[in-house]
C-alpha positions as a Markdown table, in Angstrom:
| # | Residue | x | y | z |
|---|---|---|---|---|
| 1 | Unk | 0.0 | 0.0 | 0.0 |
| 2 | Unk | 1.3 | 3.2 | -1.3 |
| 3 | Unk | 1.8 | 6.2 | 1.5 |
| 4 | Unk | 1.8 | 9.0 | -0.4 |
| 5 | Unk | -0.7 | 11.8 | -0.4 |
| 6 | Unk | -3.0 | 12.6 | -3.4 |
| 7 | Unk | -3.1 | 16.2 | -2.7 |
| 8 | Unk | 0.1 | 17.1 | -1.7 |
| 9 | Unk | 1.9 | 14.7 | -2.7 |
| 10 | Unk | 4.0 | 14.0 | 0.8 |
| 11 | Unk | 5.4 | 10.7 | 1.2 |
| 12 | Unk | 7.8 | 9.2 | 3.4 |
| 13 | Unk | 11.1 | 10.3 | 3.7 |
| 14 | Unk | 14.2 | 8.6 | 5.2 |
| 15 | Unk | 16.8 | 9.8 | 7.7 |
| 16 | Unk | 18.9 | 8.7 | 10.6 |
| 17 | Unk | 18.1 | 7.5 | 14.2 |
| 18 | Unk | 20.4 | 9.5 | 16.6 |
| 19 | Unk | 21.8 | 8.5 | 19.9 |
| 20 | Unk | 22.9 | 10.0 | 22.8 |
| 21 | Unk | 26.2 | 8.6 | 22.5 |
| 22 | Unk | 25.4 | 9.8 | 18.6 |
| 23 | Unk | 25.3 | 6.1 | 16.6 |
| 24 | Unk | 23.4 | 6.5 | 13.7 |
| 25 | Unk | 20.8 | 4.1 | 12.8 |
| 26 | Unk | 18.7 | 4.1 | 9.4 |
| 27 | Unk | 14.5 | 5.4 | 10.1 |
| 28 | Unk | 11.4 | 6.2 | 8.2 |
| 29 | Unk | 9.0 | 8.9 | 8.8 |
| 30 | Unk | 5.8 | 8.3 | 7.4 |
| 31 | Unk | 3.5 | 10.6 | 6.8 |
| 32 | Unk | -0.3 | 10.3 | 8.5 |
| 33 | Unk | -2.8 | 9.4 | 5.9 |
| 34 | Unk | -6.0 | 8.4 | 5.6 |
| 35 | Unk | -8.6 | 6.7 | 3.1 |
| 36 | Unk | -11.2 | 8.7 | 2.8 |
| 37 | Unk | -14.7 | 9.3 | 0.9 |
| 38 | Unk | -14.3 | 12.3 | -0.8 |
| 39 | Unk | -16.3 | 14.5 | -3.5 |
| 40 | Unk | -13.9 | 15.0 | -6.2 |
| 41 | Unk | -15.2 | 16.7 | -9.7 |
| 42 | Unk | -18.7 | 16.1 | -8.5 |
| 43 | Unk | -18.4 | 12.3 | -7.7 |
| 44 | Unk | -17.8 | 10.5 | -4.5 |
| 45 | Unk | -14.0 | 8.5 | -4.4 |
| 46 | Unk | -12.1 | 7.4 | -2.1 |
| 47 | Unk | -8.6 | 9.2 | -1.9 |
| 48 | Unk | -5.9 | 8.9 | 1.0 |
| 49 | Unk | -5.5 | 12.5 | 2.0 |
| 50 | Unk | -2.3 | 12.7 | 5.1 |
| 51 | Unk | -4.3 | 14.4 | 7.9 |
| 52 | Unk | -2.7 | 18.0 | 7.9 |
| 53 | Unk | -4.3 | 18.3 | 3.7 |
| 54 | Unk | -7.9 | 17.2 | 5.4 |
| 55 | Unk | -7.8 | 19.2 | 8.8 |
| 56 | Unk | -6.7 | 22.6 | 6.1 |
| 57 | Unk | -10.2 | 21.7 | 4.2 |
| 58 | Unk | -8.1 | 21.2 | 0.7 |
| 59 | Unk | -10.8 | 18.2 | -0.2 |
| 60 | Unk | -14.5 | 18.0 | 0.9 |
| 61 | Unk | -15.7 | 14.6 | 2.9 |
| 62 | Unk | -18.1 | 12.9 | 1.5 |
| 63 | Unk | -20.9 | 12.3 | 4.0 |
């Protein structure tokens, strides 16, 4: 399953864990999206929006 926003586009990115004696260890962050029922062009779909795209009101829920 893809984890990549329709809207936005954001998808996870990679980076390194860091301790306090400073060893580096590979991590993800992924983003936090969701499937939703949305009105798109006029119709209802189901899109995965990331939350902070849905909570800004870029995409109307379909109710």
């Amino acid at each position: 399953m893809s984890k990549v926003c329709e809207i936005c586009g954001k998808s996870p990115t990679t980076g390194n864990m860091v301790s306090h004696s400073n060893k580096k260890g590979k991590r993800w962050w992924k983003p936090n999206v969701h499937n939703v029922r949305a009105m798109v062009n006029g119709e209802v779909k189901r899109v995965k929006i990331c939350s902070k795209c849905l909570k800004a009101g870029k995409i109307q829920r379909a109710v």
